[in-house]
N, C-alpha and C positions, 0 to 999 in steps of 0.2 A: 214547677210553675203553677203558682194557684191566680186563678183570675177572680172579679169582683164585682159585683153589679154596680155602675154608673148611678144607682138608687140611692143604693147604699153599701157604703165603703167597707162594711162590717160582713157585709154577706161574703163567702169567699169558696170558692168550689175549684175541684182541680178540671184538667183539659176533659179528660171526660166526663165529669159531668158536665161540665157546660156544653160538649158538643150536644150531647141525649138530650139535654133540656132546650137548648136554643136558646131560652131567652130567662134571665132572673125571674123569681117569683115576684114582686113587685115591678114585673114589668119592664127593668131595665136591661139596658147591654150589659153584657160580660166582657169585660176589660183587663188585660196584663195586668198582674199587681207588681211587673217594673219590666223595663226594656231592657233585654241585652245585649251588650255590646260587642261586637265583632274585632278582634286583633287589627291591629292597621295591616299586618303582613300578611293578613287572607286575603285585606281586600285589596292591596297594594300587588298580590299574584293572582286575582283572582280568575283573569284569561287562563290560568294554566290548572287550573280544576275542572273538570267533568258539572255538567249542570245538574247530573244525579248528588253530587258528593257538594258542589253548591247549597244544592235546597236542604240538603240533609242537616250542613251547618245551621243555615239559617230558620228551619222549623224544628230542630232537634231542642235547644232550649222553651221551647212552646208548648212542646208534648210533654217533655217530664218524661216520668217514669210512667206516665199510662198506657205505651205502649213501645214495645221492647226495640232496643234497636234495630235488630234484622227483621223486624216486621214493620218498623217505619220505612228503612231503606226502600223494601217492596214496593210497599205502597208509590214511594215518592216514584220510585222507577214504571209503576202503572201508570202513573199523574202525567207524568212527560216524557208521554212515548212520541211526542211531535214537535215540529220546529218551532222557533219564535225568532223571525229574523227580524233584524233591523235594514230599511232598503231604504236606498239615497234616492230624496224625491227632486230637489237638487240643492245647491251649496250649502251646505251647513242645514240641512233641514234632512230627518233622516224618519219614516215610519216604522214602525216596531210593530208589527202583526201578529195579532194574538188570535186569528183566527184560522189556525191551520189542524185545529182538534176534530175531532167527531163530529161537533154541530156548529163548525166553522165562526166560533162566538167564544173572547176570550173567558167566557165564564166556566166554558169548560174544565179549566186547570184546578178550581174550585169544586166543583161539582164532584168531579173525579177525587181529587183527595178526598173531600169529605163522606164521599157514599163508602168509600175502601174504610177510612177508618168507625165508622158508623158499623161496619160490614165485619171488621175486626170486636168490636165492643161487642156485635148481638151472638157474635160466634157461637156460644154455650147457651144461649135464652131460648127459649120456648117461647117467651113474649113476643108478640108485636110490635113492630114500630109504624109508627106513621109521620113519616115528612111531608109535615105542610108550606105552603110554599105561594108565595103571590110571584109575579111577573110582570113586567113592563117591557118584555120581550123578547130577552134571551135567556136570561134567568131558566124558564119553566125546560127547554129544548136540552138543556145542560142538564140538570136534574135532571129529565126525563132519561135521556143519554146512558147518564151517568149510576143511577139507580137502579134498572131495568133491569130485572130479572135477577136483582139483591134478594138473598134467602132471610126471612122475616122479615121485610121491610115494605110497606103501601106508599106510595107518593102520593098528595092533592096537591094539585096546581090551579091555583087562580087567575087568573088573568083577566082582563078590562077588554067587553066586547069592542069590534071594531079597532082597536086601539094598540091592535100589531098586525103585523105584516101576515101575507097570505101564509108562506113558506114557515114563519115562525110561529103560527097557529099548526101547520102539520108536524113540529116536528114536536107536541106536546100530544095531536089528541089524534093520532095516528098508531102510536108505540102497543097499547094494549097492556096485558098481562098487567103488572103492579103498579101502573100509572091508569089515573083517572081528572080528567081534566075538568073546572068546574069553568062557564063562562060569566061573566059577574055586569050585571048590567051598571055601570059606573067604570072609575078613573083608576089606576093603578092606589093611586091612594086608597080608596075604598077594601080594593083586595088587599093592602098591608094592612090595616087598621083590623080589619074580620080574623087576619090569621095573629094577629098580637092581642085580639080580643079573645080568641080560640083557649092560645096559652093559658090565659089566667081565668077559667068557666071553668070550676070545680066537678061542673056534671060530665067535663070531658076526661077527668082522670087516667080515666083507663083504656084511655085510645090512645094512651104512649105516645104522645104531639112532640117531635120536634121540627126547630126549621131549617128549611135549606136556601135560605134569603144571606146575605151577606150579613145579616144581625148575628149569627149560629159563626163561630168563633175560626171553626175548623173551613168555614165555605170563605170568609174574609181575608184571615191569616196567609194563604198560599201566593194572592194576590200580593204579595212583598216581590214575589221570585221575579216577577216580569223586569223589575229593575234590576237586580243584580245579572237577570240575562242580555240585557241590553247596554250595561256597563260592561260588560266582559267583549263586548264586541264595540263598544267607543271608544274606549278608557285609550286607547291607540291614539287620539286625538291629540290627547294634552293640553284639552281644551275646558274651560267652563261646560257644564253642563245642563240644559233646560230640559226639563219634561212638561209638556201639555198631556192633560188627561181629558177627554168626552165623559161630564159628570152628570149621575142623575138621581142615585143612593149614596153615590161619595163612599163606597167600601175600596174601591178600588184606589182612589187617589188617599185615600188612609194608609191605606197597607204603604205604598209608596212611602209616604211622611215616615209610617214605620222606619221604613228601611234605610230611608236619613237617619232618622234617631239610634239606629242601631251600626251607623257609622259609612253609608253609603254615599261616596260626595256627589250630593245632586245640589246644585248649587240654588235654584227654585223651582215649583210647584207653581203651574197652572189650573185651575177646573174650571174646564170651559163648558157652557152651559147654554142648552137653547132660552127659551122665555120664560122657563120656570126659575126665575132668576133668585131665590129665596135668599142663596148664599154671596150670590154678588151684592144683592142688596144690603146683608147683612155686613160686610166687609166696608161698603162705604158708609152706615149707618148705626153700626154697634148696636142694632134693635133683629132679636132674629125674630123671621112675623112669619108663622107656614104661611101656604095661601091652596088655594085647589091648584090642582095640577093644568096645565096645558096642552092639549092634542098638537103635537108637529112630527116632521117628517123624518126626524130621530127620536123614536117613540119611546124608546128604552131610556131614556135621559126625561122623560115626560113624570117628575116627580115634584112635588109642593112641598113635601118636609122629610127629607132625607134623613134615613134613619140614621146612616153612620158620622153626622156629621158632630155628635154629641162625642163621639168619640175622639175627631180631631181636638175638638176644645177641650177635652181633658189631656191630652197630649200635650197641651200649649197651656197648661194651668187658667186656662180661663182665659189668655189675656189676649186679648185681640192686637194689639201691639205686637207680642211677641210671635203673633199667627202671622204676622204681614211682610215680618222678616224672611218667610219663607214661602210663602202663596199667596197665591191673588187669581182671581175670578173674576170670569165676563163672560159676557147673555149676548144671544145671539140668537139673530131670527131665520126663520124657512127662506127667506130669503136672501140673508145673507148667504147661506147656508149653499143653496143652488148657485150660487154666483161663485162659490171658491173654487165648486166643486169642478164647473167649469175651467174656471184659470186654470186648475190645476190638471186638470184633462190634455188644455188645450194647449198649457206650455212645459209639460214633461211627459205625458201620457200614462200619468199615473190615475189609475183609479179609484178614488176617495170616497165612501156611503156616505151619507150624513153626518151619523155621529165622529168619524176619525173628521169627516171636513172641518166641522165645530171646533175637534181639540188644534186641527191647522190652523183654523180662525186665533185661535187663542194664542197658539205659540209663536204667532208671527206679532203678536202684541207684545206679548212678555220679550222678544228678541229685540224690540226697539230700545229698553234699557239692558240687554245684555248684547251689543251688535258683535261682540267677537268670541260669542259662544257657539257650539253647538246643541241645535235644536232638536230634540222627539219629540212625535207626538203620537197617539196609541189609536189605532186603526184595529176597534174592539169585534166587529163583525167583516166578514165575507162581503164585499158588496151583492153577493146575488142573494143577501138576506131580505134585502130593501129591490130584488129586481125589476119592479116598476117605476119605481123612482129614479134608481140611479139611469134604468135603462131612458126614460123619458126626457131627466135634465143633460143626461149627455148627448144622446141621439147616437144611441148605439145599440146593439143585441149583445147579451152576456150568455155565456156557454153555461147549463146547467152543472154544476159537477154531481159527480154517479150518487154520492150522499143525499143529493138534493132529488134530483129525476126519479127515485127508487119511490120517495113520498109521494109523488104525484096522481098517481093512478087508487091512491089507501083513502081509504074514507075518514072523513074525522070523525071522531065519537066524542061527546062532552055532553053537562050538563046543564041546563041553565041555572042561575040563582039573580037574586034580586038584596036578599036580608041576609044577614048573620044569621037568626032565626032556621033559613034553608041551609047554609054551609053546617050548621050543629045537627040536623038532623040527618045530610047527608052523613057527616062522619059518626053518628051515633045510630044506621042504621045499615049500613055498608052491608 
């Protein structure tokens, strides 16, 4: 499998290189140079396979031959050593919890594959690597997690002061050892733009920059699995099937589309989205316009021009016609947002953070033209990630779990920055 910058269709490198580099020399994403298709009789058994010998199917075409099969297996069996259940919030509505890993944030499944096989490639190097990294919230705690204490490998994490949660700020600048937190006086956007500005600064050559953002192919790609784990545990229905996504880079709800195209029947795609509404807008207006980002109460969704969204459009050959056949997007505010989270408190006792509230928000939307489907929607962090919030809009106390309690008492360490200018001299003088 050779992939291809989004740039330029000419450029074309295999899975490893593209993990190393993260991002094309011109800037662009690295994109499948074609999708494969899965037999209908895996996916038609696919309750009766193992979720190791699942993923192995579905990333084994992706890797190629750059890395052997009994060291993909591995990995994939490090990647998911935890659950991902699907839990009935009620009739036909059913959440899919991707936050039962190490820093209780579905971005872990990502993080993890990718530091293992990054971990695999530096095996023989005496070089350094350095994973640079922006965050809008769980992002940085994943990496961190997930990296920690990788033999030649440095992590930089950026992240947007104020603009994450207390608990999701400990679990980046807490860790120590090969993690180093930078805090960035601006917007999640700011800290993506400095580290796609990073990439391509020739005086950074030799500080071996790649990313561990959902742009870096190996941190995206994994993000397919969440639907074929949650199709092995519906497909029992024999029912139509909805997915709502909480969108805010759109890597996540990509990988998904993936997993349609590679023969998985989801019958449509929501991205539901608080008031950085870039891509709904763009769906009712065929004009995509970034815009700055917006602070709310699902901060990790708090993005103005989603990096992976370039890639659904080439997925869909450009046509937004043929995008609409199978998703559709809607914005939503902090206020709707505390108002579901309630309903949904108050009439099943289920506990929903913001961002899973959003993708509820949404899949209850999309279920008014599918009323005899069933519906997921992706409950992407732990509510005790948002513990203030959730605990304030429901009027309740949430139990710390031991992962969480253990950061409490750890001091944060980070650096400030303001400029590009400071994140280049940080890594050029480390």
């Amino acid at each position: 499998m050779n992939y291809y910058s989004l740039n330029n269709p000419n450029h074309k490198v295999s899975f490893k290189e593209a993990v190393i580099a993260g991002i094309a020399p011109d800037r662009g994403l690295y994109y499948p140079e074609q999708i494969p298709t899965l037999s209908p009789e895996f996916i038609a058994n696919l309750e009766q396979y193992s979720r190791e010998e699942v993923a192995f199917q579905v990333m084994a075409p992706f890797v190629g031959k750059s890395i052997p099969e009994a060291e993909l297996r591995q990995i994939i069996a490090e990647t998911l050593c935890f659950d991902f259940p699907c839990v009935a919030v009620h009739e036909n509505t059913y959440s899919l919890e991707l936050y039962h890993g190490p820093t209780l944030a579905f971005k872990d499944v990502g993080a993890r594959f990718m530091s293992r096989c990054l971990g695999y490639f530096n095996r023989n190097s005496e070089e350094k690597v350095t994973v640079l990294v922006a965050t809008s919230g769980d992002t940085g705690g994943a990496v961190a997690s997930g990296f920690l204490g990788v033999k030649g490998v440095d992590v930089v994490i950026l992240y947007p002061s104020g603009k994450v949660s207390d608990i999701q700020e400990r679990q980046l600048t807490t860790l120590g050892q090969n993690i180093h937190a930078l805090e960035v006086d601006g917007v999640f956007d700011n800290c993506q733009d400095m580290v796609k500005t990073a990439f391509l600064d020739a005086d950074l050559k030799g500080c071996g920059l790649t990313s561990a953002n959902s742009i870096n192919v190996a941190r995206w790609l994994p993000q397919m699995l969440y639907y074929f784990f949650a199709w092995q545990q519906l497909k029992k229905h024999h029912r139509e099937f909805i997915v709502s996504c909480p969108s805010g880079n759109f890597g996540n709800i990509c990988a998904g589309l993936l997993a349609k195209k590679m023969g998985l029947p989801i019958a449509h795609f929501v991205a539901a989205t608080n008031v950085n509404d870039t891509v709904p807008e763009f769906l009712q207006t065929g004009n995509y316009i970034p815009k700055p980002s917006k602070p709310t109460i699902s901060n990790a969704m708090d993005v103005g021009n989603p990096s992976n969204f370039v890639r659904i459009q080439a997925m869909y050959d450009h046509s937004l016609e043929a995008l609409l056949n199978d998703f559709s997007s809607y914005s939503y505010t902090d206020e709707q947002t505390r108002a579901v989270m309630q309903t949904i408190y108050s009439q099943t006792g289920y506990i929903a953070e913001p961002h899973g509230a959003v993708g509820y928000l949404g899949l209850q939307e999309a279920l008014k033209n599918h009323p005899n489907a069933i519906g997921l929607f992706l409950e992407t962090a732990h509510p005790v990630k948002f513990l203030e919030e959730v605990e304030k809009t429901l009027s309740i106390e949430l139990p710390l779990p031991e992962a969480i309690a253990q950061l409490l008492p750890l001091e944060k360490v980070k650096t400030r920055i303001a400029t590009y200018a400071e994140l280049k001299s940080f890594l050029l003088n480390r």
